[in-house]
Rosetta silent file (secondary structure, phi, psi, omega in degrees, C-alpha in Angstrom):
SEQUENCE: XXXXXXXXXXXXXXXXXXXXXXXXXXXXXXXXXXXXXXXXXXXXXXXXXXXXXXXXXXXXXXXXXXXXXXXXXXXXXXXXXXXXXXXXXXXXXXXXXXXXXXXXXXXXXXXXXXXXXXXXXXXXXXXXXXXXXXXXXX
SCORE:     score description
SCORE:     0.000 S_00000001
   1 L     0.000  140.756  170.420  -76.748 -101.064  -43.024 S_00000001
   2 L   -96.624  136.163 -162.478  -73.701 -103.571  -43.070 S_00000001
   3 L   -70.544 -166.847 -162.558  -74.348 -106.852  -42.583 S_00000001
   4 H   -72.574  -57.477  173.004  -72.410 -109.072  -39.952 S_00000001
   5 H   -51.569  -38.601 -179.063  -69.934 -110.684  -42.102 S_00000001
   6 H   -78.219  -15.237 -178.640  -68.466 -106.881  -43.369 S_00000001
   7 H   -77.984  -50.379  173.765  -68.662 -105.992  -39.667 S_00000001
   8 H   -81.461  -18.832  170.134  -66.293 -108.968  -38.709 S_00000001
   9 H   -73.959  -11.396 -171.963  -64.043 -108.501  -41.665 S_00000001
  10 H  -101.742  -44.320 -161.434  -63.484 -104.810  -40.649 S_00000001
  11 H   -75.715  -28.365 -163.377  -63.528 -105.522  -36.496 S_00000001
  12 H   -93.460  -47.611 -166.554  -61.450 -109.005  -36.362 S_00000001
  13 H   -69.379   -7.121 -177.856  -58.097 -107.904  -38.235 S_00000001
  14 H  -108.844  -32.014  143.794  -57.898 -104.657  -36.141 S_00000001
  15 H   -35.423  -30.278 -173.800  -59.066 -106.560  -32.577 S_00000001
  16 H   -82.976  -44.792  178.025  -56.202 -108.924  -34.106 S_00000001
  17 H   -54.407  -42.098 -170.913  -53.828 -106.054  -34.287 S_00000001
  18 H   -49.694  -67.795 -179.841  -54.916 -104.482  -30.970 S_00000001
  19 H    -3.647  -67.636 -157.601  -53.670 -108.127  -29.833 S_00000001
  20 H   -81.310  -41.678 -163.923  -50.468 -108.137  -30.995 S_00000001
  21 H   -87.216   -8.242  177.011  -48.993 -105.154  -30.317 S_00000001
  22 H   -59.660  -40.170  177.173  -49.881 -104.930  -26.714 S_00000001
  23 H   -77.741  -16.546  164.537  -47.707 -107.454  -25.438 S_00000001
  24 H   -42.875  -30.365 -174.926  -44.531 -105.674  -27.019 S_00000001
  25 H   -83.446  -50.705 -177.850  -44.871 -102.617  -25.386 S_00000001
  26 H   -20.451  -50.682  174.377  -45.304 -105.189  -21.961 S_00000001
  27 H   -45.034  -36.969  164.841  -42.339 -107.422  -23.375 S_00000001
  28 H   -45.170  -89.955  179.875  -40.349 -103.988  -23.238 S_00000001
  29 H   -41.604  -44.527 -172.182  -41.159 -103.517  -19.653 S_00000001
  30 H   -61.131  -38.993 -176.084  -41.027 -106.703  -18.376 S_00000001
  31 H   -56.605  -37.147  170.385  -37.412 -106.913  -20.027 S_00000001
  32 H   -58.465  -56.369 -158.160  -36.450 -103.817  -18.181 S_00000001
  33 H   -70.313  -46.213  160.837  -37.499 -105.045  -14.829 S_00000001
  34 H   -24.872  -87.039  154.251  -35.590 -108.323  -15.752 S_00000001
  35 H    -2.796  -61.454 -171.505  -32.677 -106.505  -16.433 S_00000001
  36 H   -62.992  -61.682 -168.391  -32.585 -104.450  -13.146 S_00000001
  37 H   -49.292  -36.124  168.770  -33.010 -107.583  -11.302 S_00000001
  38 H   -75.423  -63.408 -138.199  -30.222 -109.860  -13.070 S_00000001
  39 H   -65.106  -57.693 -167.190  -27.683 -106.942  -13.243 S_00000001
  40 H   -77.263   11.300 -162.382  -28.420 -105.959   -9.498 S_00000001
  41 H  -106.372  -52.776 -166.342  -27.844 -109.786   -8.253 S_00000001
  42 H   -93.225  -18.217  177.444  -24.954 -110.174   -9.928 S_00000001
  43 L   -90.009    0.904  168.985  -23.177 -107.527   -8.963 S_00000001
  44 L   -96.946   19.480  161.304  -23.703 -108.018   -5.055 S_00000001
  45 L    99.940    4.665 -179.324  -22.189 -111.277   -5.809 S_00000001
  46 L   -98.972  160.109 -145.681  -24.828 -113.803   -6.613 S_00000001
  47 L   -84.175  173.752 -166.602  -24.374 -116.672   -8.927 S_00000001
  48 H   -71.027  -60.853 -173.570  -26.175 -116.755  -12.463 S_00000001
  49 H   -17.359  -64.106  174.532  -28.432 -119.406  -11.312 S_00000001
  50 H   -68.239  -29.298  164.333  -29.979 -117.478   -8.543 S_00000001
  51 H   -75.177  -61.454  167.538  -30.127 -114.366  -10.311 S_00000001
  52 H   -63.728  -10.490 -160.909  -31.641 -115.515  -13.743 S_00000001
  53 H   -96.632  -20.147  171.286  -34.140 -118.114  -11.708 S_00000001
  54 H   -89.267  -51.807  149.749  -35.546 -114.122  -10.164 S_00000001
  55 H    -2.474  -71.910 -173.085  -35.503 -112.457  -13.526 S_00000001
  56 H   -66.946  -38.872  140.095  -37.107 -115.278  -15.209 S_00000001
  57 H     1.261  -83.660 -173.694  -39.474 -115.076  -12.511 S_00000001
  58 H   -81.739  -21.137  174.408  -40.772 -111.733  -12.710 S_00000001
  59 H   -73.754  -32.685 -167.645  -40.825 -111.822  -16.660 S_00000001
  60 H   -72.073  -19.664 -167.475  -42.908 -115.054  -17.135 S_00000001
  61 H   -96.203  -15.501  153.791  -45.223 -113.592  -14.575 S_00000001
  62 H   -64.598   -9.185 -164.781  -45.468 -110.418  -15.539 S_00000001
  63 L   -79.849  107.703  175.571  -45.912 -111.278  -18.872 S_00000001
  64 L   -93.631   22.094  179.530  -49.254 -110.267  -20.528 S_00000001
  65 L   -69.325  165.392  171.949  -48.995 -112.523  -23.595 S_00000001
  66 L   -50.889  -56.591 -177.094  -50.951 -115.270  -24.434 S_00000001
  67 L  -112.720  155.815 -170.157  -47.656 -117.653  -24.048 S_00000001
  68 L   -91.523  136.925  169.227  -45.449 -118.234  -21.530 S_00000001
  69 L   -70.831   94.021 -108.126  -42.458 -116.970  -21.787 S_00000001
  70 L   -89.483  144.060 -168.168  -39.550 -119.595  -22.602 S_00000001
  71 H   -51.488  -53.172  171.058  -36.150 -119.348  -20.629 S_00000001
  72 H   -31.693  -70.518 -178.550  -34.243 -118.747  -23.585 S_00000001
  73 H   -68.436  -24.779  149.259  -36.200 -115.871  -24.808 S_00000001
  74 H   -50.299  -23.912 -178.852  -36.233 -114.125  -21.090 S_00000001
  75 H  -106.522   -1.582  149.147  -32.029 -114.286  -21.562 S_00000001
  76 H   -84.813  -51.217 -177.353  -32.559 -112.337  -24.916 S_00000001
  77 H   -58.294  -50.207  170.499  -34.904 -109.997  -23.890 S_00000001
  78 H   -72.338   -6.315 -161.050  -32.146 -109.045  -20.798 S_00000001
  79 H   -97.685  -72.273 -153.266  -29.181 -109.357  -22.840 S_00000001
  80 H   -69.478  -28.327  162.300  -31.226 -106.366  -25.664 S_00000001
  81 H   -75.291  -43.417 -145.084  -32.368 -104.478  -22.967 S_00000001
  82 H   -93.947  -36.572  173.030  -28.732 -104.578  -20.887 S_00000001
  83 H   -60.456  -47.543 -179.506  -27.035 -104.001  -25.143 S_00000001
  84 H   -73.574  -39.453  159.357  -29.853 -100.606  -25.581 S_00000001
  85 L  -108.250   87.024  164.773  -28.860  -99.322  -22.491 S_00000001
  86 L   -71.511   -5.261  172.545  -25.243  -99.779  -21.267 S_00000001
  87 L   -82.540  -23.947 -169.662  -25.447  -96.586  -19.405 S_00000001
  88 L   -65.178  -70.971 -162.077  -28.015  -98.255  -17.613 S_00000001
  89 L  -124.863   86.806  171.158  -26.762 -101.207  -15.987 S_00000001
  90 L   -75.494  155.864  171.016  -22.617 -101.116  -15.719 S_00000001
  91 L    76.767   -0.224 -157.383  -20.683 -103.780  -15.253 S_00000001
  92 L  -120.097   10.742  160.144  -23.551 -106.089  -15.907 S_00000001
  93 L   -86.571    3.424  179.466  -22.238 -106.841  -19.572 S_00000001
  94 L  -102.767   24.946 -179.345  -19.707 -109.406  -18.447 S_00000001
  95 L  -124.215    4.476 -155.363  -22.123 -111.744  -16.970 S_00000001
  96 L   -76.083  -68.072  169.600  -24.372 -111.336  -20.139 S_00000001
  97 H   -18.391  -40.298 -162.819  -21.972 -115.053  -21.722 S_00000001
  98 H  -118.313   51.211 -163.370  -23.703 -116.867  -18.897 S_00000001
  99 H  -123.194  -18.656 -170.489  -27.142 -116.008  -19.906 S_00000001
 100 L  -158.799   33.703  163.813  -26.129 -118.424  -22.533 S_00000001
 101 L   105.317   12.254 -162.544  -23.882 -120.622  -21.237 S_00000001
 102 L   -88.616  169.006 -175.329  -20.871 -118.837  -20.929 S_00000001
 103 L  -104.809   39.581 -162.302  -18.242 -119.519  -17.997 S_00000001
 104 L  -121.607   62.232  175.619  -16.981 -115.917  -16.841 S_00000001
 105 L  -102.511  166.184 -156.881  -18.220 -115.966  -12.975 S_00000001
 106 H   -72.539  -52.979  174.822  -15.554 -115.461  -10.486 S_00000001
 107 H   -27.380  -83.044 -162.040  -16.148 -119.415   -9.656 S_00000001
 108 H   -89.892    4.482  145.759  -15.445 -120.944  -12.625 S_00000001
 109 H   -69.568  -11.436  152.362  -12.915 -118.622  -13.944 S_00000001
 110 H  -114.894    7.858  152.019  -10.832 -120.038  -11.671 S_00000001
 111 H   -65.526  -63.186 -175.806  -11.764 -123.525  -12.169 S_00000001
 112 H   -79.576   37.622  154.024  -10.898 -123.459  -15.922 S_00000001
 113 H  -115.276  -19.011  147.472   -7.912 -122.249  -15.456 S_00000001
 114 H   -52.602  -37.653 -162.280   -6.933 -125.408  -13.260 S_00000001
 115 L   -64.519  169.092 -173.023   -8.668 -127.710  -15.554 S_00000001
 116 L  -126.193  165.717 -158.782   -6.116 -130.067  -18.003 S_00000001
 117 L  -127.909  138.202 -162.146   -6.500 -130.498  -21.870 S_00000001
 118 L   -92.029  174.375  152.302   -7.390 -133.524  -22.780 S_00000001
 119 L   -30.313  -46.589 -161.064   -5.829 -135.738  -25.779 S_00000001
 120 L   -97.353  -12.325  171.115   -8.863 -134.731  -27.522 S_00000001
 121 L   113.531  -30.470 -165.232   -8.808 -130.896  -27.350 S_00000001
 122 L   -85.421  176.529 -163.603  -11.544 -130.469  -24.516 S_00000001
 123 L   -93.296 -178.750 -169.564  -11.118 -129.566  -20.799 S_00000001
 124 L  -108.923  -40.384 -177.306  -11.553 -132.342  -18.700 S_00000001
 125 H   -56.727  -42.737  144.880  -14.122 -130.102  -16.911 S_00000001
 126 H   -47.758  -32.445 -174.377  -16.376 -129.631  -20.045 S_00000001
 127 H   -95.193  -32.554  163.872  -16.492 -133.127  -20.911 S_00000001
 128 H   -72.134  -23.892 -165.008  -18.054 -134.397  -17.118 S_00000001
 129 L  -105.260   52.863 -175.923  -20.202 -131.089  -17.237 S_00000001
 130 H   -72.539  -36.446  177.669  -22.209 -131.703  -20.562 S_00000001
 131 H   -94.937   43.744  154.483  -25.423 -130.325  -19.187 S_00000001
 132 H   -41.711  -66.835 -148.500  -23.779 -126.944  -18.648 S_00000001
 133 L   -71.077  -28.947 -167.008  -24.262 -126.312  -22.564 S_00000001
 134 L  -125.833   72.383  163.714  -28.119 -127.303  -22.214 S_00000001
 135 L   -67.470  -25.166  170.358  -29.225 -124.830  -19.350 S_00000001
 136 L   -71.411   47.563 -145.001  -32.601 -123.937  -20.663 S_00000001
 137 L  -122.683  130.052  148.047  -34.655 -127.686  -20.456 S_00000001
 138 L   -59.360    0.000    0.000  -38.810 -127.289  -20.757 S_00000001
């Protein structure tokens, strides 16, 4: 009969395996549901804030990993679900930029086009608004 130590050397790396791949097919789902939910938000007219703050929502909680999932990586997982299907979700790639900081909501597409160029190259509007650029803060 095999002892205990050949038992956990056979049983821990494939319990370790089990591990791993389970939350991926989850990640998969959750990313879908994500998806629906930014996609359908924004296109009835609601701003990325309000739309990514339900998304991000339903993924960290839905999430059956070990770790929670980090804002950043919830705006990759919808942008790679919203890239594998475009058939899916129309219209919902031009809001994908402010998943990551981009400007191209009705709002402030017509704010930067008002804004004045500075001496220095930058918007005036970029330069009061630095923590646009760092939307994701732990």
């Amino acid at each position: 009969m095999a002892s205990l130590r050949t038992r956990l050397a056979v049983l821990l790396p494939m319990a370790g395996m089990l591990l791993v791949a389970a939350p991926v097919e989850a990640a998969s789902t959750d990313s879908k549901k994500g998806a629906e939910i930014y996609c359908f938000m924004r296109s009835k007219g609601n701003d990325h804030s309000v739309s990514f703050e339900a998304s991000y929502a339903l993924i960290k909680r839905q999430s059956r990993g070990v770790f929670k999932t980090s804002p950043k990586h919830a705006a990759v997982m919808i942008t790679e679900t919203v890239v594998e299907e475009p058939g899916s979700y129309p219209d919902c790639g031009q809001y994908l930029g402010d998943l990551f900081g981009g400007k191209t909501s009705k709002k402030s597409s017509s704010t930067s086009s008002e804004s004045t160029i500075t001496s220095s190259g930058f918007t005036s509007e970029a330069s009061t608004d630095w923590d646009a650029d760092d939307r994701y803060s732990y």
